[in-house]
Structure formats: C-alpha cells, structure tokens
Biopython code that builds the backbone (N, CA, C, O; Angstrom):
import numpy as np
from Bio.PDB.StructureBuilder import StructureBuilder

atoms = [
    (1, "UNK", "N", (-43.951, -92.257, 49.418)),
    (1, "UNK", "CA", (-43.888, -91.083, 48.581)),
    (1, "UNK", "C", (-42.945, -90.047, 49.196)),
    (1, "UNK", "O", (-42.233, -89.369, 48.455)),
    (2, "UNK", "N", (-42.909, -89.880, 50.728)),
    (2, "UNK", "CA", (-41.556, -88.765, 51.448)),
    (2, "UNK", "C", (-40.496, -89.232, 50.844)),
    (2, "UNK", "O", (-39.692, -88.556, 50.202)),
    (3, "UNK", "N", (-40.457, -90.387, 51.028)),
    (3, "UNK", "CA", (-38.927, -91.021, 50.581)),
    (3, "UNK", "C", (-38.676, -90.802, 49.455)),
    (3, "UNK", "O", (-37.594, -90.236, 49.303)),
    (4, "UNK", "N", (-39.481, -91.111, 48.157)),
    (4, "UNK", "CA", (-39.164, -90.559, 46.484)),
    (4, "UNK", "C", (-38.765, -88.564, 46.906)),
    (4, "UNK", "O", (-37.730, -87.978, 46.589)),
    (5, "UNK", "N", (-39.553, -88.166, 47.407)),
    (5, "UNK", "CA", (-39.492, -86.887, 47.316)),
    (5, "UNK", "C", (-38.094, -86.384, 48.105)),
    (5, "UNK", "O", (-37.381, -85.545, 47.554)),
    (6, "UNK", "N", (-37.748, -86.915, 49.371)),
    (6, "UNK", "CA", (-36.534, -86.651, 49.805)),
    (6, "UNK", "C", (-35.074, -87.214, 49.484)),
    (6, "UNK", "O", (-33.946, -86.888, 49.853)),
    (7, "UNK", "N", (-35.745, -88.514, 48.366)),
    (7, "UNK", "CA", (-34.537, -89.175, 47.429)),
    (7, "UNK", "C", (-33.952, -88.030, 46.999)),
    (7, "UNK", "O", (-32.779, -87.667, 47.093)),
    (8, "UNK", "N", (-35.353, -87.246, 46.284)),
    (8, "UNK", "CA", (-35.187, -86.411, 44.872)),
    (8, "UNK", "C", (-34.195, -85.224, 45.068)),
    (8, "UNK", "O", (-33.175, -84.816, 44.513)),
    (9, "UNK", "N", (-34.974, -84.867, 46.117)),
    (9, "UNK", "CA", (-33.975, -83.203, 46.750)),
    (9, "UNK", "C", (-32.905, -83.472, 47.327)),
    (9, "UNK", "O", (-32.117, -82.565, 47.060)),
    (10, "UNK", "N", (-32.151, -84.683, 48.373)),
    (10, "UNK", "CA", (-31.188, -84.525, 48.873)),
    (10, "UNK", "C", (-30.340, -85.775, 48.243)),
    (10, "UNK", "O", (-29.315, -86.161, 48.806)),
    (11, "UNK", "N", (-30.775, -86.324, 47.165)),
    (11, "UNK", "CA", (-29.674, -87.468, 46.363)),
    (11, "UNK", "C", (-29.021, -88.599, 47.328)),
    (11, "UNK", "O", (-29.516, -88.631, 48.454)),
    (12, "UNK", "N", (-28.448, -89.115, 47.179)),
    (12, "UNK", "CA", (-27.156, -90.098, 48.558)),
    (12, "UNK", "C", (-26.471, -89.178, 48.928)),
    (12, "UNK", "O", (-25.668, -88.554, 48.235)),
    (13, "UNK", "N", (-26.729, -89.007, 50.067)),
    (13, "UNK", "CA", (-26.001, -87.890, 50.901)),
    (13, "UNK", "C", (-26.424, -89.088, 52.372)),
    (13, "UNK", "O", (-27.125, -90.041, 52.713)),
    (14, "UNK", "N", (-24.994, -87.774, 52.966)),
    (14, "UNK", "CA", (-25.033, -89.359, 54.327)),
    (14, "UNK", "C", (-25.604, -88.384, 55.123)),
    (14, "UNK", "O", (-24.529, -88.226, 55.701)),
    (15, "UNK", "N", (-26.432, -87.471, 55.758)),
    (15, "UNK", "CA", (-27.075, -87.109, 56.472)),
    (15, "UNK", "C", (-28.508, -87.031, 56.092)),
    (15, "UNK", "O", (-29.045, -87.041, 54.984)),
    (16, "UNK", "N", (-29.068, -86.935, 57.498)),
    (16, "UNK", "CA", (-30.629, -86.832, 56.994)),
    (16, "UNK", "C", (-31.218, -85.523, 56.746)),
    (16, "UNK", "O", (-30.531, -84.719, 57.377)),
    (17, "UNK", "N", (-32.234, -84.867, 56.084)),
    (17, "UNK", "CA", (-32.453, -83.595, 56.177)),
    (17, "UNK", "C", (-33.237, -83.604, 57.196)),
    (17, "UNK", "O", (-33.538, -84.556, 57.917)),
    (18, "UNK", "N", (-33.699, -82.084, 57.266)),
    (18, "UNK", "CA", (-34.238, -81.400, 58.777)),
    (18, "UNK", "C", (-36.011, -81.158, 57.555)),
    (18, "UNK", "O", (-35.879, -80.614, 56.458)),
    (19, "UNK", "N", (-36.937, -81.480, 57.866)),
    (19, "UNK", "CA", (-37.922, -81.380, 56.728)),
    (19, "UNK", "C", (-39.605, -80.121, 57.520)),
    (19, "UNK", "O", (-40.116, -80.154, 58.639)),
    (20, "UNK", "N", (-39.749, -79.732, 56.993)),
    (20, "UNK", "CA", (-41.039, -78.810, 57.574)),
    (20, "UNK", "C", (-42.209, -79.079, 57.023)),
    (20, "UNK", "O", (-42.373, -78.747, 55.849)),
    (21, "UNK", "N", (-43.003, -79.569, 57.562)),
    (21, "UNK", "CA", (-44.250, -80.504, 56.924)),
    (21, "UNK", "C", (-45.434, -79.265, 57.109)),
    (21, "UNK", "O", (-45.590, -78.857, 58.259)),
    (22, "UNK", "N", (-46.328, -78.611, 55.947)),
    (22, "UNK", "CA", (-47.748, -77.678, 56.546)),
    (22, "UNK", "C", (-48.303, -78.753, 57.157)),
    (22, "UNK", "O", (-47.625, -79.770, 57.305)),
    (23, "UNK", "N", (-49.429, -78.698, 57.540)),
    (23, "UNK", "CA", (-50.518, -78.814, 57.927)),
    (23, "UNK", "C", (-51.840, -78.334, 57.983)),
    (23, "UNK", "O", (-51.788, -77.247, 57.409)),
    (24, "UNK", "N", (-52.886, -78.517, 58.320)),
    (24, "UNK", "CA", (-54.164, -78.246, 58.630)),
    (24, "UNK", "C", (-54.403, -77.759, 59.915)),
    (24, "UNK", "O", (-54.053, -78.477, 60.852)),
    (25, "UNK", "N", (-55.023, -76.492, 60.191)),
    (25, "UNK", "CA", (-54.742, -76.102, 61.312)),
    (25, "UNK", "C", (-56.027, -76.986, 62.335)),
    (25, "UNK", "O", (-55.821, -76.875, 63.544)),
    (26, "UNK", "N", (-56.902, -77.566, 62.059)),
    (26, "UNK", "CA", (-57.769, -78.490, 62.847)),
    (26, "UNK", "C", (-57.105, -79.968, 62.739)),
    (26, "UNK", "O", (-57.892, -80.785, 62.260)),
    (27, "UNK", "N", (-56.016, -80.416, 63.028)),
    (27, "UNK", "CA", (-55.411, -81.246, 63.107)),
    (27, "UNK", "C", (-55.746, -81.625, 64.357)),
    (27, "UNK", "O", (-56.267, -80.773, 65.077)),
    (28, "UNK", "N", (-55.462, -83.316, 65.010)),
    (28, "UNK", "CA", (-55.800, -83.829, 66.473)),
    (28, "UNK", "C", (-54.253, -84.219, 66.686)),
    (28, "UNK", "O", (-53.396, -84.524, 65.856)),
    (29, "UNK", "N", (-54.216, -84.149, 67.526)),
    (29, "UNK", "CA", (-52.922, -84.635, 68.038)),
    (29, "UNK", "C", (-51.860, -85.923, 67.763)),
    (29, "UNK", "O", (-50.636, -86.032, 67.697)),
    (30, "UNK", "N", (-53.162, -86.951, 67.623)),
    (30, "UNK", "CA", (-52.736, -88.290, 67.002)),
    (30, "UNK", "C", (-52.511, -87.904, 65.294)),
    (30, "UNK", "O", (-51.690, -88.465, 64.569)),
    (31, "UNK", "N", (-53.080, -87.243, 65.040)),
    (31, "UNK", "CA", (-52.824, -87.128, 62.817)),
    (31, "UNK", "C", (-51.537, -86.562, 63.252)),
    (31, "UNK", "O", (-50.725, -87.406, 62.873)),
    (32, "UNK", "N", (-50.724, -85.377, 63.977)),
    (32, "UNK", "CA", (-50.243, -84.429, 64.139)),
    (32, "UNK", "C", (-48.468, -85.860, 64.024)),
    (32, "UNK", "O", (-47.581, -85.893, 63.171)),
    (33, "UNK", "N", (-48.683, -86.812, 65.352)),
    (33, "UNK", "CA", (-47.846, -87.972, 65.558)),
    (33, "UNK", "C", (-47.869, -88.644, 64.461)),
    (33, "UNK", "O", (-46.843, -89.008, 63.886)),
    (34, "UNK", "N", (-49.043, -88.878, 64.054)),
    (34, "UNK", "CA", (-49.163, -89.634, 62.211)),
    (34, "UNK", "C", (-48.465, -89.064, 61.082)),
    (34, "UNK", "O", (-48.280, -89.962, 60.260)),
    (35, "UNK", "N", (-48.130, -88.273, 60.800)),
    (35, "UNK", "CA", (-47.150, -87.108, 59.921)),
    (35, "UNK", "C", (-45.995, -87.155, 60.996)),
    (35, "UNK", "O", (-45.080, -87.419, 60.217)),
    (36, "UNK", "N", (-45.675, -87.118, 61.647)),
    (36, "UNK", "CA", (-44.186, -86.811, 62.088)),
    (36, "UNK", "C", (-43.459, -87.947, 62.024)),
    (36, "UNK", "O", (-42.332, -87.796, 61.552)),
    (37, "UNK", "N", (-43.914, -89.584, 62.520)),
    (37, "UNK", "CA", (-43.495, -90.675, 62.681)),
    (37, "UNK", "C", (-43.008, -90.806, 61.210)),
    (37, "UNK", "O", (-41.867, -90.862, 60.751)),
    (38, "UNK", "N", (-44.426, -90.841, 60.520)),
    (38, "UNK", "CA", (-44.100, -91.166, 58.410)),
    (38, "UNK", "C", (-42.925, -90.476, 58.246)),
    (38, "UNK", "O", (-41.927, -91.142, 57.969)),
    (39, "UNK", "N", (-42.817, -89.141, 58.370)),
    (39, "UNK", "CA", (-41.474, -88.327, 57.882)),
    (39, "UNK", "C", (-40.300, -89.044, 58.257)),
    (39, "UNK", "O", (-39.647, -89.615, 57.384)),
    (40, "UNK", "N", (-39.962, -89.080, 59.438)),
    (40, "UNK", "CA", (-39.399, -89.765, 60.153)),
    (40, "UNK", "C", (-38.707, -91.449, 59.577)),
    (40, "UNK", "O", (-37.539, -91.812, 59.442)),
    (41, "UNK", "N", (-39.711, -92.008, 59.398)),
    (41, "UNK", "CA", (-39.269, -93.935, 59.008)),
    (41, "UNK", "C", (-38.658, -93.402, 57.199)),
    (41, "UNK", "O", (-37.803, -93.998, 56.544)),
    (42, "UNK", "N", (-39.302, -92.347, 56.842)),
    (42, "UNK", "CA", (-38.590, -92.025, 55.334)),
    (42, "UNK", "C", (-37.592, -91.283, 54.914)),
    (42, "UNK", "O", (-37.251, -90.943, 53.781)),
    (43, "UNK", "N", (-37.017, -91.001, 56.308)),
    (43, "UNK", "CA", (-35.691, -90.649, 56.474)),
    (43, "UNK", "C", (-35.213, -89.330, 57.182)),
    (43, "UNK", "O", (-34.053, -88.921, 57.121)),
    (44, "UNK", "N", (-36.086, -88.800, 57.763)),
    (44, "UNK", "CA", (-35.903, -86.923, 58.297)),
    (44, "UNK", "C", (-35.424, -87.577, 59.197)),
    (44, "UNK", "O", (-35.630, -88.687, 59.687)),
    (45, "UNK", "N", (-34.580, -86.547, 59.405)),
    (45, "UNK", "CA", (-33.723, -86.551, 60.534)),
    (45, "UNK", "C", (-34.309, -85.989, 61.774)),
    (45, "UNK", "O", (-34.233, -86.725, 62.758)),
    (46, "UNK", "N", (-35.097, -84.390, 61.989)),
    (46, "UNK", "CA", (-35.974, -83.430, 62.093)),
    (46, "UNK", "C", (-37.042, -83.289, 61.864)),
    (46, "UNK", "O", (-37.101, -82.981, 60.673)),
    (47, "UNK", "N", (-38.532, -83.341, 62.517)),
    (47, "UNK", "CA", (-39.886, -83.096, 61.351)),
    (47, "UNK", "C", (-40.265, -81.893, 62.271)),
    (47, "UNK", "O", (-40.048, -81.898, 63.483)),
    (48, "UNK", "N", (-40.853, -80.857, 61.592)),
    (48, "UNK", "CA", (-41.240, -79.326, 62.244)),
    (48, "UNK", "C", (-42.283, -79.512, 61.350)),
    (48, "UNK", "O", (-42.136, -79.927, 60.200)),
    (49, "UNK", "N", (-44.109, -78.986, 62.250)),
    (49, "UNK", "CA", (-44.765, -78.800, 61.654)),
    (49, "UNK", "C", (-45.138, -77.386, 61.355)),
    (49, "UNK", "O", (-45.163, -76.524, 62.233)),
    (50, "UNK", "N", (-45.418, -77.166, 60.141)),
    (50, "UNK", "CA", (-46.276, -75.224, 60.189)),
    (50, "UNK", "C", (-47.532, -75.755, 59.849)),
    (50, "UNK", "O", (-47.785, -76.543, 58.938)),
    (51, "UNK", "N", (-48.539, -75.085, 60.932)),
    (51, "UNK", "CA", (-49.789, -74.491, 60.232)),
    (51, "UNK", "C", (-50.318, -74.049, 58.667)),
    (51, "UNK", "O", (-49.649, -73.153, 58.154)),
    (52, "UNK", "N", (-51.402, -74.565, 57.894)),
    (52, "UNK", "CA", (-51.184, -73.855, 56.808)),
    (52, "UNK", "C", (-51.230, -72.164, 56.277)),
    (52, "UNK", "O", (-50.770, -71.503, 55.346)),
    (53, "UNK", "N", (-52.117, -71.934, 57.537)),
    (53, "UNK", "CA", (-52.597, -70.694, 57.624)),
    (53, "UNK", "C", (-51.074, -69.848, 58.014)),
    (53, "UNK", "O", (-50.980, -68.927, 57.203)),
    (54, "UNK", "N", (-49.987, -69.848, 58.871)),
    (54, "UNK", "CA", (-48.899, -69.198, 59.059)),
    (54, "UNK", "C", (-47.852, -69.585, 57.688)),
    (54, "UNK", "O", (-47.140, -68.690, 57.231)),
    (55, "UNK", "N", (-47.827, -70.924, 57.111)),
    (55, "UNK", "CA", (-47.367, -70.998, 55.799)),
    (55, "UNK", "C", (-48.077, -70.127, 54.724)),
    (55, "UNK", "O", (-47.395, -69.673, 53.806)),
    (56, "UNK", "N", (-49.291, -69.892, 54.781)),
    (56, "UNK", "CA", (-49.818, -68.902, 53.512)),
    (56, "UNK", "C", (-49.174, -67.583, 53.817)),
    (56, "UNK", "O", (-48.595, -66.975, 52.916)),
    (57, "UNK", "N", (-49.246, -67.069, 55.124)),
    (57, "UNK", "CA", (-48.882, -65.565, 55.789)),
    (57, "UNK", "C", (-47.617, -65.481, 55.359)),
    (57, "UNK", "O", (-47.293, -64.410, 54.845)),
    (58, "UNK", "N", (-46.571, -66.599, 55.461)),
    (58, "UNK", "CA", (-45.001, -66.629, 55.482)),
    (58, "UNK", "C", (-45.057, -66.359, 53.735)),
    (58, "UNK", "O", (-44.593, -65.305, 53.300)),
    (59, "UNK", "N", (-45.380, -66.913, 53.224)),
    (59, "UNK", "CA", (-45.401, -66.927, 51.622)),
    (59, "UNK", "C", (-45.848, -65.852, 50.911)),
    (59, "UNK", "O", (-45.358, -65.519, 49.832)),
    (60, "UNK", "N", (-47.010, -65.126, 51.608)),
    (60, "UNK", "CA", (-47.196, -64.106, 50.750)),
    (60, "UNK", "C", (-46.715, -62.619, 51.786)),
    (60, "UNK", "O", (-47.300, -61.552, 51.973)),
    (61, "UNK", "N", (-45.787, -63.000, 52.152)),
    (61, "UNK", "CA", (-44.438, -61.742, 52.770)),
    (61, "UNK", "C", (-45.010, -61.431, 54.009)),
    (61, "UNK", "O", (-44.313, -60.560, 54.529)),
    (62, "UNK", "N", (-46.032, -61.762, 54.783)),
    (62, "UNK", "CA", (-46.476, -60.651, 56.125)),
    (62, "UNK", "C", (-45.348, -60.669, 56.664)),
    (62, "UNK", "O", (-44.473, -61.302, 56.073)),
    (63, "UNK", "N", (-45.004, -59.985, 57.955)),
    (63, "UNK", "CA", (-43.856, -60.511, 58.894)),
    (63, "UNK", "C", (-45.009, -60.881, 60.076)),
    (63, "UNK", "O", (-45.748, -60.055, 60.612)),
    (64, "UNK", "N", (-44.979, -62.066, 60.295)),
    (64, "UNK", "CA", (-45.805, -62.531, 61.432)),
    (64, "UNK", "C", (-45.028, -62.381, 62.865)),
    (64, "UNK", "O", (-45.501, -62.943, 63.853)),
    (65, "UNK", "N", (-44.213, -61.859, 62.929)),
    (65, "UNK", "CA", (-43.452, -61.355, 64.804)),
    (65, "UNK", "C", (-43.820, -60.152, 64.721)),
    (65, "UNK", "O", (-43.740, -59.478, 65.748)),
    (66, "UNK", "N", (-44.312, -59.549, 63.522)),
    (66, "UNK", "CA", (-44.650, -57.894, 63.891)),
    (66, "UNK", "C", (-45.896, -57.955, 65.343)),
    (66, "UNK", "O", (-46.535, -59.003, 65.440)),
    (67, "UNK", "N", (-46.099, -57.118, 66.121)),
    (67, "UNK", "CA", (-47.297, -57.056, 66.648)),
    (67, "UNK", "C", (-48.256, -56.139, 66.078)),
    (67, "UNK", "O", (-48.484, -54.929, 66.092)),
    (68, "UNK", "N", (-48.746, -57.245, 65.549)),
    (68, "UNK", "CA", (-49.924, -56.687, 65.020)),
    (68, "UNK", "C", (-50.882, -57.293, 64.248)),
    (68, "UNK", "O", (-50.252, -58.085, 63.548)),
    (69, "UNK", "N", (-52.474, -57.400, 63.880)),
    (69, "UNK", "CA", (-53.391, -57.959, 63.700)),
    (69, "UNK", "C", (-53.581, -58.329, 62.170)),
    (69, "UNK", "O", (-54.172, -57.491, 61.489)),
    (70, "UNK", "N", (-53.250, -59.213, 61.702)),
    (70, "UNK", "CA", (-53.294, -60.078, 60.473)),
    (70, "UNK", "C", (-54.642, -60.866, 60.306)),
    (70, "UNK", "O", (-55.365, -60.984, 61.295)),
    (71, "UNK", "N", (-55.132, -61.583, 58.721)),
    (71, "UNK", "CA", (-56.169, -62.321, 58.648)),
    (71, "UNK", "C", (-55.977, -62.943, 57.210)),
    (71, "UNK", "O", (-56.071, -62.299, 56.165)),
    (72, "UNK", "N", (-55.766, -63.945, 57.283)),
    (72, "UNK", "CA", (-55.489, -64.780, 56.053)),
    (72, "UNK", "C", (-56.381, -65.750, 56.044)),
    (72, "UNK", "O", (-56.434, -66.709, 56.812)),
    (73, "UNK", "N", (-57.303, -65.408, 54.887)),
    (73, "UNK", "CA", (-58.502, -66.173, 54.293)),
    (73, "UNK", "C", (-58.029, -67.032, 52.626)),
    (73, "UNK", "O", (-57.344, -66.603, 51.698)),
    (74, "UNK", "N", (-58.738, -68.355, 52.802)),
    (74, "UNK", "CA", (-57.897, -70.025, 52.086)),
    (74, "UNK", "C", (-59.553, -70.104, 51.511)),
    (74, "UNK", "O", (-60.564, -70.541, 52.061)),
    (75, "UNK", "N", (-59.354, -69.531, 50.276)),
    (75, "UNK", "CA", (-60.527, -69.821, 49.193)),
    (75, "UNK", "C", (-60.584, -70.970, 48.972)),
    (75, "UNK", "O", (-59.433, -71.387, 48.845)),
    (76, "UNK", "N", (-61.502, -71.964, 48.815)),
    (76, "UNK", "CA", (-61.487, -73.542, 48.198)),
    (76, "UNK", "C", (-62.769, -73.995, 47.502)),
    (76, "UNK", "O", (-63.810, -73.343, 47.580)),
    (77, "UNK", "N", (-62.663, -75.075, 46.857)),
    (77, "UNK", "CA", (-64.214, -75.133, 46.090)),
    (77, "UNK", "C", (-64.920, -75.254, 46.987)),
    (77, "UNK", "O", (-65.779, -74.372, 46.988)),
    (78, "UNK", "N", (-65.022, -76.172, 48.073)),
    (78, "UNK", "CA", (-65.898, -76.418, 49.031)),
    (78, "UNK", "C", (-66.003, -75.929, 50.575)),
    (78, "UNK", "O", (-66.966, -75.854, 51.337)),
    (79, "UNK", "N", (-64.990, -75.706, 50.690)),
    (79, "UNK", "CA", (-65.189, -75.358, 51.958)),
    (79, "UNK", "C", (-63.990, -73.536, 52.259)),
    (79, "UNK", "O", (-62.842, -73.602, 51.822)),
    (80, "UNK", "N", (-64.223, -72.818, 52.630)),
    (80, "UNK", "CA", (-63.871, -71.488, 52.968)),
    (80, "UNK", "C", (-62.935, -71.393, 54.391)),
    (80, "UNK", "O", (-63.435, -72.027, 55.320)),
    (81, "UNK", "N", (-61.954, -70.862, 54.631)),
    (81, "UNK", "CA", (-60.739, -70.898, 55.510)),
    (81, "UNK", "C", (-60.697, -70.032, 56.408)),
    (81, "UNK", "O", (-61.798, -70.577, 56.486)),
    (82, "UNK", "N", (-60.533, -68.889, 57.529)),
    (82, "UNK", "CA", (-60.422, -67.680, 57.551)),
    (82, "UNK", "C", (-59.591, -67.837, 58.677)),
    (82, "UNK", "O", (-59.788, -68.931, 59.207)),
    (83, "UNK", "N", (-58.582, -67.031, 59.343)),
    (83, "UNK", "CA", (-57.558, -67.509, 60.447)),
    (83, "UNK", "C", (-57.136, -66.328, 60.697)),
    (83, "UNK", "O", (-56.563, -65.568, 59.916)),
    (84, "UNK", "N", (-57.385, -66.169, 61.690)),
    (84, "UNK", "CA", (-56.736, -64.516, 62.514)),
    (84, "UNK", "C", (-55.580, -64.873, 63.301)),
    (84, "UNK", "O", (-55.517, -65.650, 64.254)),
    (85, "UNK", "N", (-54.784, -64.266, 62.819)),
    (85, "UNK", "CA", (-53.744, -64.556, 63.693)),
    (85, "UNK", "C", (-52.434, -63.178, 64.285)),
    (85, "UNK", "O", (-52.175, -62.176, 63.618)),
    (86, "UNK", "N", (-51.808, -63.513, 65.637)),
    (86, "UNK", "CA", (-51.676, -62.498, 66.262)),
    (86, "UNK", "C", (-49.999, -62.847, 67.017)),
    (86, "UNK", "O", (-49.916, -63.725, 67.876)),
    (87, "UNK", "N", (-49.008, -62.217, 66.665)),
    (87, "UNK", "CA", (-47.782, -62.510, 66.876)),
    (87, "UNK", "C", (-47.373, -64.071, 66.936)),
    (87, "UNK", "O", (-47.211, -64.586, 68.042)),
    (88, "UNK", "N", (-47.218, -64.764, 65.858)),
    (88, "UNK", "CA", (-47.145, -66.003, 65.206)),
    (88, "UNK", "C", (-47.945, -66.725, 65.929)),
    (88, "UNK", "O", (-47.366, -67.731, 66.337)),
    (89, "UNK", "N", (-49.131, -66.639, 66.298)),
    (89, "UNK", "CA", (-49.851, -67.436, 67.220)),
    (89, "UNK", "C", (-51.392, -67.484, 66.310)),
    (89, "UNK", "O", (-51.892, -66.366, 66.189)),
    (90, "UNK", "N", (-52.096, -68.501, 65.742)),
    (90, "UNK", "CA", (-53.527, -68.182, 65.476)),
    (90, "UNK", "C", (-54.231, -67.941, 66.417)),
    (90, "UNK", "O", (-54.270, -68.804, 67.294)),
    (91, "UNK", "N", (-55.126, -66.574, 66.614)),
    (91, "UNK", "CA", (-56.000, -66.651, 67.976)),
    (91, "UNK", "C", (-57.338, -66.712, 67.406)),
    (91, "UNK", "O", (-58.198, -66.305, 68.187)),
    (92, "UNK", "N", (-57.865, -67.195, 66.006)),
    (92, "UNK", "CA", (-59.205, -67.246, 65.717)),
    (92, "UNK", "C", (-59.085, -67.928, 64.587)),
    (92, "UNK", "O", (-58.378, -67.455, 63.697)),
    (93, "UNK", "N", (-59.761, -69.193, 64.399)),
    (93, "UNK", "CA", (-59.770, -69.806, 63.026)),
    (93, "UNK", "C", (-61.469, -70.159, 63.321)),
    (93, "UNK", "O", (-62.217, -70.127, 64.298)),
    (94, "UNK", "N", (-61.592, -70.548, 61.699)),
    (94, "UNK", "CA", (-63.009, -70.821, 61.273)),
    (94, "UNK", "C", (-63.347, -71.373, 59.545)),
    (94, "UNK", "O", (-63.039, -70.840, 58.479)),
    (95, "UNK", "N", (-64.076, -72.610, 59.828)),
    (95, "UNK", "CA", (-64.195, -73.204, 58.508)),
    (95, "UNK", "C", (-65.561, -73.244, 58.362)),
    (95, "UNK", "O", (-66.285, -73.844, 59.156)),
    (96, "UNK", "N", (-66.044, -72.527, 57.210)),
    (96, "UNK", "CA", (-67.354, -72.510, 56.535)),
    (96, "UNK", "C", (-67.386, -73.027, 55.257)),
    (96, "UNK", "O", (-66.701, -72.729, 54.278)),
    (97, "UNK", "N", (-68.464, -74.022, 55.417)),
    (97, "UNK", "CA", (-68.047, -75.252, 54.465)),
    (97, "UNK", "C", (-69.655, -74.316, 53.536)),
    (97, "UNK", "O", (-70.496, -73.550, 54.006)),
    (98, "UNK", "N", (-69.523, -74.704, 52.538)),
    (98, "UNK", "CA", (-70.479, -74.494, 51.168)),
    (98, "UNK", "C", (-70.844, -75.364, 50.964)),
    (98, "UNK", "O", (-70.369, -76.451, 51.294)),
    (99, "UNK", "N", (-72.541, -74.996, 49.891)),
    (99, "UNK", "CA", (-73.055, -76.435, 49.328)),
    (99, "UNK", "C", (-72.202, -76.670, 48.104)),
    (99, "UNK", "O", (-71.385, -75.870, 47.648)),
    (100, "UNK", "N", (-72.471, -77.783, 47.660)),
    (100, "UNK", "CA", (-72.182, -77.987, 46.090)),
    (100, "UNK", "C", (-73.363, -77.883, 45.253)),
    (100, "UNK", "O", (-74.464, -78.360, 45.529)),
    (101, "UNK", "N", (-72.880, -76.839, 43.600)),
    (101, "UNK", "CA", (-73.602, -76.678, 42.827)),
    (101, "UNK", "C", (-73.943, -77.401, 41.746)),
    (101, "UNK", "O", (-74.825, -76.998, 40.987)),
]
sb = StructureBuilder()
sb.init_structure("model")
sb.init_model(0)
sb.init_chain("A")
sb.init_seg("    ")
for serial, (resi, resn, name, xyz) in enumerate(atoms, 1):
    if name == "N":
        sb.init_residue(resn, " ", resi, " ")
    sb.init_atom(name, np.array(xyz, "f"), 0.0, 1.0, " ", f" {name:<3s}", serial, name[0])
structure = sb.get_structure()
C-alpha cells in the first residue's frame, strides 16, 4: 500500500522521496524498525518518524521550539490521548482508555 501511495504522489521519477511517517507515541522500538524497513523496501529513500501528538501540535499551528508549556489532548471513541509536551520534546503522555456503551 506505501508503494501505491508513493506511486501516486511522486509518478516515475528517478529519485526516491524523503517520506515522514506519524506514529503512536507508545511505540517499542522493534514496531518503530517495522515502519521504517516497510517504507524503505517501497521505495523511500529517507524514513523520519513524528510522534502523533507533535504532528497534531504542528497542524493545528503551535510553534513547538517556543519555550513554553503546551498540551494536546486526541479525543477517540475508545480510548482518550493527553501529551504534554515541552520544547519539541513530550515530557508527559497518558492513555485513558473508556468502557464501551
């Protein structure tokens, strides 16, 4: 599926792109190698991961190099997000999972 998707955006072109994959910020190290390798065999040239929590911050305008104390909370049906984070660095995350109704 990288490969349809990086067909799509960079056409036959003779270089590879440079690609930025989110993530989950409770990722293990081995999933972390599991996403970079895949990108990788489907053609990136480059794989950079972001956090999802610094991708939500980047998207909805903060400037995360400011110094200063940010908190970006990831509503979901089931489970609740909350991530403090402090000159592009998360220094507090936390997942509170809900029942189902």
């Amino acid at each position: 599926m990288l490969k349809h998707f990086i067909n799509k955006v960079c056409g036959k072109i003779l270089f590879s792109p440079r690609i930025m994959i989110c993530i989950p910020s409770q990722v293990t190290e081995v999933e972390k190698k599991a996403v970079i390798d895949a990108a990788s065999q489907a053609g990136a040239r480059k794989v950079y991961l972001i956090e999802e929590p610094i991708a939500a911050a980047i998207g909805a305008g903060i400037d995360i190099s400011k110094p200063c104390g940010n908190m970006v909370v990831d509503i979901r049906r089931w489970n609740h997000r909350h991530c403090r984070y402090f000159i592009r660095r998360i220094c507090c995350k936390h997942l509170i999972k809900s029942s189902r109704r």
